[in-house]
C-alpha positions as CSV (number, residue, x, y, z in Angstrom):
1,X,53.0,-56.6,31.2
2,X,52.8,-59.0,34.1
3,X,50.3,-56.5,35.7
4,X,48.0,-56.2,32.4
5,X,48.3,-60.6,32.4
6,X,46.2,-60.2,36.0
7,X,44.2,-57.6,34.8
8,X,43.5,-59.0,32.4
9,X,42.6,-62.7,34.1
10,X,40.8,-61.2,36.6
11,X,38.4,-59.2,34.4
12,X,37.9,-62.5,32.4
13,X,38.3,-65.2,35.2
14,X,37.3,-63.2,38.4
15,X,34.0,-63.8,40.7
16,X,32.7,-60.9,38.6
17,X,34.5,-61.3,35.6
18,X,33.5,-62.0,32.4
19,X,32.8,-65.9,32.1
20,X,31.2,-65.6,35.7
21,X,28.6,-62.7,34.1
22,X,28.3,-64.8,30.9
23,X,27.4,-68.1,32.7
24,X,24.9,-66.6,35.2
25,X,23.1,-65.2,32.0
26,X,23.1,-69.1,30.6
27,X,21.6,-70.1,34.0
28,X,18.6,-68.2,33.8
29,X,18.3,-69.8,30.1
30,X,18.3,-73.4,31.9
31,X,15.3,-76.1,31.5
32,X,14.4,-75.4,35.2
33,X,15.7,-71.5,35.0
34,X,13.8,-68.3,35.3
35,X,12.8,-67.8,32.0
36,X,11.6,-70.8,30.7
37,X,9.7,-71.3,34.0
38,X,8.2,-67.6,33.1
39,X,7.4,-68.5,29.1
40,X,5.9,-72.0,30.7
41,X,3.5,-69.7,32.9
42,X,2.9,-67.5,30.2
43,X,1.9,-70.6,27.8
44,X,-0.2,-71.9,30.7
45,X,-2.0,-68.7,30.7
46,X,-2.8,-68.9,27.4
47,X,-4.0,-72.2,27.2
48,X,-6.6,-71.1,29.9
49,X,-7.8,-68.0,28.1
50,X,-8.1,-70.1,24.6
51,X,-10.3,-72.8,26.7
52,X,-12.5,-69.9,28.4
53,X,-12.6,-68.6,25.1
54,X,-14.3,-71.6,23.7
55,X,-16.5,-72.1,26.2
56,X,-18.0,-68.5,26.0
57,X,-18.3,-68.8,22.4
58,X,-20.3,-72.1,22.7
59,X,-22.6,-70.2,25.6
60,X,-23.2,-67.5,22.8
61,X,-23.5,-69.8,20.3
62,X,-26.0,-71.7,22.6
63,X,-27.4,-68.4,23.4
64,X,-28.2,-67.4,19.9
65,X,-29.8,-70.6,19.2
66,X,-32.3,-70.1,21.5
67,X,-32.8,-66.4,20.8
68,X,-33.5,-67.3,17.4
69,X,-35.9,-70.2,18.4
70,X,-38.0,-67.6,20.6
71,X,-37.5,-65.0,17.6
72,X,-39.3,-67.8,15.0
73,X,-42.2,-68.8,17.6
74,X,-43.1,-65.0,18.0
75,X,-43.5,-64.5,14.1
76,X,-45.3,-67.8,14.3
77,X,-47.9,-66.4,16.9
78,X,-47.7,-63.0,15.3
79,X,-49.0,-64.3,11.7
80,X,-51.6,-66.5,13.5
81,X,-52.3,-63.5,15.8
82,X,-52.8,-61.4,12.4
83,X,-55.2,-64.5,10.9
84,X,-57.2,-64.1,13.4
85,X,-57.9,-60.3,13.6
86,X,-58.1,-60.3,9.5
87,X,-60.7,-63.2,10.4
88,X,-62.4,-61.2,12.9
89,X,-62.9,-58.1,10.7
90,X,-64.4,-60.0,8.4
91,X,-67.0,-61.1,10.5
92,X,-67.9,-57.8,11.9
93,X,-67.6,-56.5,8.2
94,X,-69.9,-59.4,6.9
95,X,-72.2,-58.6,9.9
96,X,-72.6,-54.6,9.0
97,X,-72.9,-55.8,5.4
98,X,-76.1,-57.5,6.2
């Protein structure tokens, strides 16, 4: 029995026993540990895509703006471009008529 008692210690009270193994695992759970300085990283990270995210949306937003700007001034010139040739046939219709 007396051997089982040290056996049994050691696996739970030994440099590699037990407790040891279940308080290294608690370490790396820490404020300062390993894995909360990963999942800080990792929020980090995502806080930089979300802000490049933004600021390409309002470049494409910007972008489309403009687009659509330059897309309304050419139907503008195209209708007047249009007046003008309907005028001009007119003319050189009223001239043959005469």
């Amino acid at each position: 029995f007396a051997d089982s008692f040290n056996d049994v210690e050691s696996f739970l009270l030994g440099n590699d026993g037990l407790f040891a193994r279940i308080s290294g695992a608690l370490d790396l759970l820490e404020e300062n540990g390993p894995v909360e300085s990963a999942k800080a990283r990792a929020e980090f990270s995502i806080e930089e895509i979300d802000e490049t995210i933004s600021a390409k949306e309002r470049r494409l937003e910007s972008t489309e703006a403009g687009l659509r700007r330059q897309y309304s001034a050419l139907e503008t010139l195209l209708s007047q471009l249009n007046s003008q040739s309907n005028y001009l046939a007119s003319l050189l219709g009223a001239g043959q008529n005469s």
